[in-house]
C-alpha positions as CSV (number, residue, x, y, z in Angstrom):
1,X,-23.5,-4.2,17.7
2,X,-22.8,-0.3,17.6
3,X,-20.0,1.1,15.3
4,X,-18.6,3.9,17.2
5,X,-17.8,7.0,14.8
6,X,-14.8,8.8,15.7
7,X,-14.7,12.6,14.6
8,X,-14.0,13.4,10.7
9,X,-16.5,11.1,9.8
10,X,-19.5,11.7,8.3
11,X,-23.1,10.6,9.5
12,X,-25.3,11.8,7.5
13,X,-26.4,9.8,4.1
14,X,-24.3,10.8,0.9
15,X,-25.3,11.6,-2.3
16,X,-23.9,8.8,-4.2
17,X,-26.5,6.3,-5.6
18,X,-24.5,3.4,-4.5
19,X,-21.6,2.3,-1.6
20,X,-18.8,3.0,-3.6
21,X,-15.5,-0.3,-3.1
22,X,-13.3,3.0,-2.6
23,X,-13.7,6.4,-0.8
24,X,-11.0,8.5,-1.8
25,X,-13.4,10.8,-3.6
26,X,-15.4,11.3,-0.4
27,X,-12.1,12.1,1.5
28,X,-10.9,14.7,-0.8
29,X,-14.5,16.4,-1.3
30,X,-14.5,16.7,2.9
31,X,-11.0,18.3,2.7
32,X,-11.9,20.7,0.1
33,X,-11.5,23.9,2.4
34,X,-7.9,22.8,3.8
35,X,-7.2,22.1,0.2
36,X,-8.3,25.4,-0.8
37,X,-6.0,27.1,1.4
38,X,-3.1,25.0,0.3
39,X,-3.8,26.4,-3.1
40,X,-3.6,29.6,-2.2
41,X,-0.6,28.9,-0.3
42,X,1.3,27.6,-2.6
43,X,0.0,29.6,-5.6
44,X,0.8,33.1,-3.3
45,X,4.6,31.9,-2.3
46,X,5.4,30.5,-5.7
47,X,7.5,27.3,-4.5
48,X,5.9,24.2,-6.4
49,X,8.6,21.8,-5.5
50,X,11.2,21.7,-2.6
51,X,9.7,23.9,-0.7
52,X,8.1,24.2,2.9
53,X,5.4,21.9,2.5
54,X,7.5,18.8,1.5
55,X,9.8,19.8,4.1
56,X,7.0,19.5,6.3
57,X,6.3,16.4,4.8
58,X,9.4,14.2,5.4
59,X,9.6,16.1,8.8
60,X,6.2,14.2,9.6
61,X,7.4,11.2,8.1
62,X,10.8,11.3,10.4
63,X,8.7,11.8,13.3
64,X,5.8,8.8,12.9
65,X,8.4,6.3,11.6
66,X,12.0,7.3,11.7
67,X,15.1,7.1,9.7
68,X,15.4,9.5,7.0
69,X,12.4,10.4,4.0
70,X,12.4,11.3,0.9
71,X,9.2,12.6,-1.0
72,X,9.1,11.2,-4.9
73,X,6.0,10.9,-7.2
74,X,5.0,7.2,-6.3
75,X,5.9,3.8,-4.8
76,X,6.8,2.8,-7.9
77,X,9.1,5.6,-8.1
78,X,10.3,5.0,-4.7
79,X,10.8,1.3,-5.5
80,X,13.0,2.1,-8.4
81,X,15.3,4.5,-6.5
82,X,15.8,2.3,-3.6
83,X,16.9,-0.8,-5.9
84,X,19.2,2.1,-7.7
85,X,20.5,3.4,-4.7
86,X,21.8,0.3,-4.3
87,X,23.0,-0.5,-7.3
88,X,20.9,-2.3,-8.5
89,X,21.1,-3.6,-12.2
90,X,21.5,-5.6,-15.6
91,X,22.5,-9.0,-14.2
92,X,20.9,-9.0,-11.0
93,X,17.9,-10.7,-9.9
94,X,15.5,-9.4,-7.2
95,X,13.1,-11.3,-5.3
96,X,9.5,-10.3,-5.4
97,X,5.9,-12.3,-4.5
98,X,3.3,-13.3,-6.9
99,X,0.5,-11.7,-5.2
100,X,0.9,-8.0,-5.9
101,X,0.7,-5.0,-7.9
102,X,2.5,-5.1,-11.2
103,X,4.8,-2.1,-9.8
104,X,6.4,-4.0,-7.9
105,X,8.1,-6.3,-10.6
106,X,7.7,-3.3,-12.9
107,X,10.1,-1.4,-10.6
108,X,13.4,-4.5,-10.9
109,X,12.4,-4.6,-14.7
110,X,13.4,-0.7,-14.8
111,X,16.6,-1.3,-13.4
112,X,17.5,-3.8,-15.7
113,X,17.4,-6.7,-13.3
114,X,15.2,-9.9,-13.6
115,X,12.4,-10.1,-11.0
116,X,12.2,-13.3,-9.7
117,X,8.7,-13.9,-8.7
118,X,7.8,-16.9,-6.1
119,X,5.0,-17.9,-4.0
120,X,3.0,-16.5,-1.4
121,X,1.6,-17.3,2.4
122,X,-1.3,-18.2,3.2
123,X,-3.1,-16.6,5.3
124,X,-1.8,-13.4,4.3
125,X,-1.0,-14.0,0.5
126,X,2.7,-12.1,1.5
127,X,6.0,-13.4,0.8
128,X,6.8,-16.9,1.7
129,X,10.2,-17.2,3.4
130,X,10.6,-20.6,2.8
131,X,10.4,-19.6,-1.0
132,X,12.4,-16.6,-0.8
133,X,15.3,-19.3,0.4
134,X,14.8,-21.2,-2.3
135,X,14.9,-18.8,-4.6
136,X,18.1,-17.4,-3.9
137,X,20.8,-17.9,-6.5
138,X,24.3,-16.1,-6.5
139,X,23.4,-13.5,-9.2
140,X,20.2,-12.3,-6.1
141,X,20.7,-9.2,-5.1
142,X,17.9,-7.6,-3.5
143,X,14.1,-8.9,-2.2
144,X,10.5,-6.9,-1.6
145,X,8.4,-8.1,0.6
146,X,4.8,-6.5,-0.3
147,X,2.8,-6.0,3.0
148,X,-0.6,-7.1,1.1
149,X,-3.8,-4.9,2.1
150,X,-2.7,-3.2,4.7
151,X,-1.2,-7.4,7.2
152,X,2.8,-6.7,6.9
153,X,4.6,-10.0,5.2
154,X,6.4,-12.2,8.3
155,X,9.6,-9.4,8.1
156,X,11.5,-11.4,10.8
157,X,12.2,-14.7,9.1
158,X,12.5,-12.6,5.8
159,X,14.9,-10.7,7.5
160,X,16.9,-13.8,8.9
161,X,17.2,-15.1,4.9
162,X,18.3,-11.7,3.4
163,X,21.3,-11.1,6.0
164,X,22.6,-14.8,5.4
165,X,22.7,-14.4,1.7
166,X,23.9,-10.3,2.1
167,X,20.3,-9.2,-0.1
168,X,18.9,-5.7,0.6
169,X,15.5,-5.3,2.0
170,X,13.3,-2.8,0.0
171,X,9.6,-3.2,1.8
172,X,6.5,-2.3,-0.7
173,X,4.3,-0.5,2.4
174,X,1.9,0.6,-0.1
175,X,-0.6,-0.7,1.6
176,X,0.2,-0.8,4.9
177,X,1.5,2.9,6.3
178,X,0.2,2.6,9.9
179,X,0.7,-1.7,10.2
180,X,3.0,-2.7,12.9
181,X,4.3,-6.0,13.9
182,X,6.0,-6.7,17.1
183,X,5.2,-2.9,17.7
184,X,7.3,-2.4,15.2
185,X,6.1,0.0,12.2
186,X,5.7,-1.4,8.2
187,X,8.7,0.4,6.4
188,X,11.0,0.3,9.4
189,X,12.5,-3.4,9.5
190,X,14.2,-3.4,5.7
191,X,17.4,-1.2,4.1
192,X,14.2,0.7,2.3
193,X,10.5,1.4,3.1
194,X,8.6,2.5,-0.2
195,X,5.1,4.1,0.8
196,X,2.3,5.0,-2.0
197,X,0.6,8.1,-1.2
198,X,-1.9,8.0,-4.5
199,X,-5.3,9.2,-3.6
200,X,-6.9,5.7,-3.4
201,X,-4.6,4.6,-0.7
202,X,-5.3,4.9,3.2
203,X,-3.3,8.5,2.4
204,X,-3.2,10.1,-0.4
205,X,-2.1,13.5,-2.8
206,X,-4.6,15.0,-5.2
207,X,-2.9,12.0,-7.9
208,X,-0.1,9.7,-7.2
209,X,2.7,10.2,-4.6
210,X,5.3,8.2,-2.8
211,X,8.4,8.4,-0.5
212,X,11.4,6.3,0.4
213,X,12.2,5.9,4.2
214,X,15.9,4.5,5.0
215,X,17.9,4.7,8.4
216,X,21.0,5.4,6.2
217,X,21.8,9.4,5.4
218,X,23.8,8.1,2.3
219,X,21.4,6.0,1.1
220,X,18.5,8.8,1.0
221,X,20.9,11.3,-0.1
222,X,21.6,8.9,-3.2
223,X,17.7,8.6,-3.8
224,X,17.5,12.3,-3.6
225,X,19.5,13.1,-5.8
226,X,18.2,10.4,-8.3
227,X,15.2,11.9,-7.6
228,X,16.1,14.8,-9.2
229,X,17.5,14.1,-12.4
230,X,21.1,13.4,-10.8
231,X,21.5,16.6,-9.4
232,X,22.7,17.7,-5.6
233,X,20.5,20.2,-3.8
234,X,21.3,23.8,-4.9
235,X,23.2,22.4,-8.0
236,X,20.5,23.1,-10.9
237,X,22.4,22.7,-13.8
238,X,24.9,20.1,-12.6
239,X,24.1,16.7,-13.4
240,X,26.1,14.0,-11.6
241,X,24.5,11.2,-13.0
242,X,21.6,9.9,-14.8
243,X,18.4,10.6,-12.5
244,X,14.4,11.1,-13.3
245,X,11.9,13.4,-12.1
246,X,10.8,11.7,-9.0
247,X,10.3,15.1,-7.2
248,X,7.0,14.9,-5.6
249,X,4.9,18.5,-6.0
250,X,3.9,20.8,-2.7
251,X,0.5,20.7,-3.5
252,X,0.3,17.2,-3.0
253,X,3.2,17.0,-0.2
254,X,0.8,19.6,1.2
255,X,-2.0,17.2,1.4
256,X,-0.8,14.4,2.1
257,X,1.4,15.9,5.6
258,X,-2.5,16.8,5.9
259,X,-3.8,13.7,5.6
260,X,-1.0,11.6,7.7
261,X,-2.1,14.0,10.3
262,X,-5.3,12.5,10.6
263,X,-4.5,8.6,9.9
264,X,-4.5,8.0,13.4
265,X,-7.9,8.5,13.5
266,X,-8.6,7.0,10.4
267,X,-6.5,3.7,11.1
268,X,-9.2,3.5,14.5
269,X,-12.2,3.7,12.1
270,X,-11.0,1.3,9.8
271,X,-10.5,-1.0,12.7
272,X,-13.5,-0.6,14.2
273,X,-15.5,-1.3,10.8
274,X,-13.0,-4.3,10.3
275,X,-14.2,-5.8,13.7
276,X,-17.8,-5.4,13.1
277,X,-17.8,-7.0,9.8
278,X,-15.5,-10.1,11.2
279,X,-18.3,-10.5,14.3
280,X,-21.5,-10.1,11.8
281,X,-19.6,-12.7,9.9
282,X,-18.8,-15.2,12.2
283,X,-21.2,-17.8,11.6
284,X,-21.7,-17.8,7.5
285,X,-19.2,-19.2,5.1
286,X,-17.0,-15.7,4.7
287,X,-13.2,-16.1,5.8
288,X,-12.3,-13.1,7.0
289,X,-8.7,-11.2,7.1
290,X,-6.5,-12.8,9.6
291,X,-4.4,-10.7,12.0
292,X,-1.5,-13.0,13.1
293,X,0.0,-12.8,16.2
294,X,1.9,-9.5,17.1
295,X,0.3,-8.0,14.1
296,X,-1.5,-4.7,13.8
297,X,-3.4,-4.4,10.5
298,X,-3.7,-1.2,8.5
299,X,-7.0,-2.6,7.0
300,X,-6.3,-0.7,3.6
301,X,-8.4,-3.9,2.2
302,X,-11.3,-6.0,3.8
303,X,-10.7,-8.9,1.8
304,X,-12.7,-12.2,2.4
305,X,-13.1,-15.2,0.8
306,X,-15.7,-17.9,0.1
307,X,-16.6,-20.5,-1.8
308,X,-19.2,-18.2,-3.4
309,X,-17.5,-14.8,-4.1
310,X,-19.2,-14.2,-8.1
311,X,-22.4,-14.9,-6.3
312,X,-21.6,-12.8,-3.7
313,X,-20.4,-9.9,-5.6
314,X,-23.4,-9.6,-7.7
315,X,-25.7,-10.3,-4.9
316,X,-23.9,-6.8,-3.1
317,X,-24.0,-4.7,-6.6
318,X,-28.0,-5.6,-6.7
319,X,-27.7,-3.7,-3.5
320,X,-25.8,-0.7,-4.5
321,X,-22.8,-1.5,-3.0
322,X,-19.4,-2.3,-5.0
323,X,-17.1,-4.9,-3.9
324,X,-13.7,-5.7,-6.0
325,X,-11.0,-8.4,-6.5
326,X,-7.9,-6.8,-6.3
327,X,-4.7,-8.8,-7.9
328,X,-6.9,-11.1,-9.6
329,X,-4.2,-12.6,-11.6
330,X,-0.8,-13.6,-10.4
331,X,2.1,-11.9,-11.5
332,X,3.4,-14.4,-13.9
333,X,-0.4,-14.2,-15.5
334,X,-0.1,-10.9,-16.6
335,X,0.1,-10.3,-20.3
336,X,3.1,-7.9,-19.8
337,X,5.3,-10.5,-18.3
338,X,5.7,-12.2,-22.1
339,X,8.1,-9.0,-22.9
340,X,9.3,-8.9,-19.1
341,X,12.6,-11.3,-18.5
342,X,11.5,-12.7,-15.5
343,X,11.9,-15.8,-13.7
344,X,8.7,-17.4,-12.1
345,X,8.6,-20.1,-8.9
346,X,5.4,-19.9,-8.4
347,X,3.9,-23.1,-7.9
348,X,0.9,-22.5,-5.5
349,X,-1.0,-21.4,-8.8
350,X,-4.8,-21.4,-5.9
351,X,-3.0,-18.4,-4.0
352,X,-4.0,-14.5,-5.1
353,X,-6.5,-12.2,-5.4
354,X,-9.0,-14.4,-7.4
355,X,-9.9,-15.7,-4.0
356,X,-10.7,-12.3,-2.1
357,X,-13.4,-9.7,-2.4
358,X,-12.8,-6.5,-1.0
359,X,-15.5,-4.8,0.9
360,X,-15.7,-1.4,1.4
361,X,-14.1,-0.5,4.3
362,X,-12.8,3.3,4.6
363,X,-13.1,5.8,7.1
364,X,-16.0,7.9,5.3
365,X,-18.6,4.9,5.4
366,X,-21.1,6.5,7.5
367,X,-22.3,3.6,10.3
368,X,-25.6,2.7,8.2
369,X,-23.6,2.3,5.1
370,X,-21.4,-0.3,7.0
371,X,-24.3,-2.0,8.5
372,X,-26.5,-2.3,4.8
373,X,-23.0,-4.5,3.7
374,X,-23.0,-6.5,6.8
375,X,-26.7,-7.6,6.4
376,X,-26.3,-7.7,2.4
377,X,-23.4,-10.4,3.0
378,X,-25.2,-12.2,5.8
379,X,-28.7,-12.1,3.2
380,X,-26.4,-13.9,0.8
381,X,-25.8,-16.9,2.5
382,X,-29.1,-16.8,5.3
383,X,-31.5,-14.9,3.9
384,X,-31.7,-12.8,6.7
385,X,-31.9,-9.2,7.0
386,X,-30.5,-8.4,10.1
387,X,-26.9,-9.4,11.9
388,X,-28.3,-10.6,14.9
C-alpha cells in the first residue's frame, strides 16, 4: 500500500538518529523562512501584542469555525476564562473526565470550584454521558468534555444532559481543532471551545498558545477583557476587575494564523498515515483508534492498544522509533490531586492512557519513516518484515 504525500511534506531522510513520537521540531525547522519574516515583521512595526497579526488570527479562526475568538496564552488559559466568564466559582462544581490532561481539572481548581472527575467511554476514553448524569448535583455548574487525541467526546447526548440541568458547555478541543462530528466542527457545539495552539499540538506558536471560541459577543468580550488584566480595549490604566495576562504575543498569533493555513493539508496526511497503519494492522493483536459513526478524527494521537504494549514499546525504541503513553494515570492518580478538593466518580479504574501507545503519526513523517513503524509493529507480533 502506497502512502500518498501531499505537498509540505518532506521526502527525503532526516537527520535525526531516530523516528521521533512527536514532530513539532521538524515543523517549525521547515517554517523557518516564514518565521523569519514574521520576525522581521513584527520587530520593524513594533506591535508585540494586539496588533495585526492576532487580528489576523481570530479573523481566521471566525472564518474556519465561527462565533467569535479570542487569542490567550493556552488552553489552560482559555479553560479558566471561559469557566470565569461565566461565573464560575468557590462553591461550584464542574464536571470533567478522568482521562485527560491535568489542565483541564487544573483550570475548575483556579476558579475556586471543585472538579468533579467521573468516568470515561470506551472506545474513545471521552466523557461518558451516562456519568455526567449521574454526577450532577445542585451545586454543578458547568461540564468539559475533552475531545481525547484528536475523536470528539459524544457532544449530542452531553449536550441533551447539560440543557436539562442548565450547566454550561466549555469543550477542551486541545486535541482535536479540525475533528467534526455530524459535519459539525470540535469547539462549535458547547457555550465555549478552548483550543491549545502549543507547538506540540496539530498547530502550534513558537511555545504555548490558546484561544476561546464562543457564539456569544458578551461572553468573548468578558474573556477579553479578563484576558487582559480586567481592562477594556483602549483603556490601559483602567482596571475593571481582577484579570491575568492571557494576551497571546504576535509572534506566535503570527505563526500559528500560518500554520492553521496549512492544517487542511496536514489533517489529509495525518489521515492518510492513520489509514495505512489501521490496514497494515488488521490482522495482529493491535486495536486501533475507532472512528464512530458521523465522526471525522483529527488524528492528533495514533493510539492503539494490546495486550503487549511494554513489549511493544521497547521492541519499536530498539528500532529508533519512539512511541509514548500519554495520560498514563487517571486524574484522580495524580499526586497533585491530594492538595486539589476534588470529588472523584471514577469507577472504571481499567480506562486511560495506560492502555494506549501512541505512534508517531504527524505530517512530516516522510512515507519510509511510516512504513519502518508499520513493519516494526507487525515484526513484533509475526516476525515479519514486510506488511503484506
Amino acid at each position: 500500500m502506497a502512502l500518498v504525500s501531499p505537498a509540505l511534506v518532506t521526502t527525503r531522510p532526516h537527520a535525526d538518529r531516530t523516528i521521533p513520537a512527536e514532530g513539532h521540531a521538524r515543523r517549525v525547522r521547515t517554517l523557518r523562512p516564514q518565521i523569519h519574516r514574521l520576525v522581521d515583521e513584527i520587530a520593524d512595526n513594533g506591535r508585540f501584542h494586539f496588533g495585526p497579526r492576532t487580528t489576523a488570527l481570530e479573523h481566521r479562526l471566525r472564518t474556519l469555525w465561527g462565533g467569535h475568538p479570542v487569542a490567550t496564552t493556552s488552553c489552560t488559559q482559555a479553560l479558566t476564562l471561559a469557566l470565569r466568564a461565566e461565573g464560575v466559582g468557590p462553591g461550584d462544581e464542574v464536571i470533567v473526565p478522568a482521562a485527560t490532561f491535568a489542565a483541564t481539572a487544573f483550570a475548575v481548581a483556579e476558579t475556586g470550584a471543585v472538579p468533579v472527575v467521573v468516568d470515561v467511554a470506551e472506545p474513545t476514553l471521552t466523557l461518558c454521558p451516562q456519568a455526567l448524569a449521574d454526577a450532577v448535583t445542585p451545586r454543578t455548574r458547568a461540564v468539559i468534555p475533552v475531545h481525547l487525541h484528536g475523536h470528539m467526546a459524544d457532544m449530542p447526548a452531553i449536550l441533551s444532559v447539560a440543557r436539562a440541568h442548565d450547566l454550561t458547555v466549555v469543550e477542551d478541543c486541545a486535541q482535536a481543532p479540525g475533528a467534526r462530528l455530524d459535519g459539525r466542527a470540535a469547539g462549535t457545539w458547547g457555550d465555549f471551545g478552548c483550543f491549545s495552539f502549543w507547538v506540540g499540538k496539530c498547530v502550534g506558536g513558537f511555545a504555548d498558545g490558546g484561544a476561546v471560541i464562543t457564539d456569544s459577543p458578551e461572553r468573548a468580550t468578558r474573556v477579553r477583557r479578563l484576558s487582559d488584566m480586567g481592562r477594556a480595549p483602549g483603556q490601559r490604566h483602567v482596571h475593571q476587575e481582577r484579570g491575568v495576562r492571557g494576551r497571546l504575543g504576535e509572534l506566535d498569533a503570527g505563526l500559528i494564523d500560518l500554520e492553521l493555513s496549512l492544517l487542511a493539508e496536514w489533517l489529509k496526511r495525518r489521515q492518510a498515515i492513520a489509514d495505512y497503519y489501521s490496514a497494515c494492522f488488521a490482522d495482529i493483536p493491535v486495536t486501533t483508534p475507532a472512528v464512530l459513526p458521523g465522526h471525522r478524527h483529527a488524528y492528533y494521537k495514533y493510539a492503539v492498544s494490546s495486550p503487549d504494549l511494554p513489549g511493544l514499546s521497547a521492541h519499536l525504541a530498539e528500532r529508533g522509533i519512539e512511541a509514548e503513553q500519554v495520560y498514563p494515570y487517571l486524574l484522580p492518580d495524580q499526586p497533585a490531586f491530594e492538595e486539589i478538593e476534588h470529588r472523584s466518580l471514577v469507577t472504571a479504574r481499567s480506562a486511560g492512557g495506560a492502555r494506549r501507545l501512541c505512534l508517531p503519526a504527524y505530517p512530516e513523517l516522510t512515507d519510509s519513516e511510516v512504513e519502518h513503524v508499520a513493519t516494526s509493529v507487525v515484526a513484533h507480533f509475526t516476525g515479519r518484515t514486510d506488511t503484506r
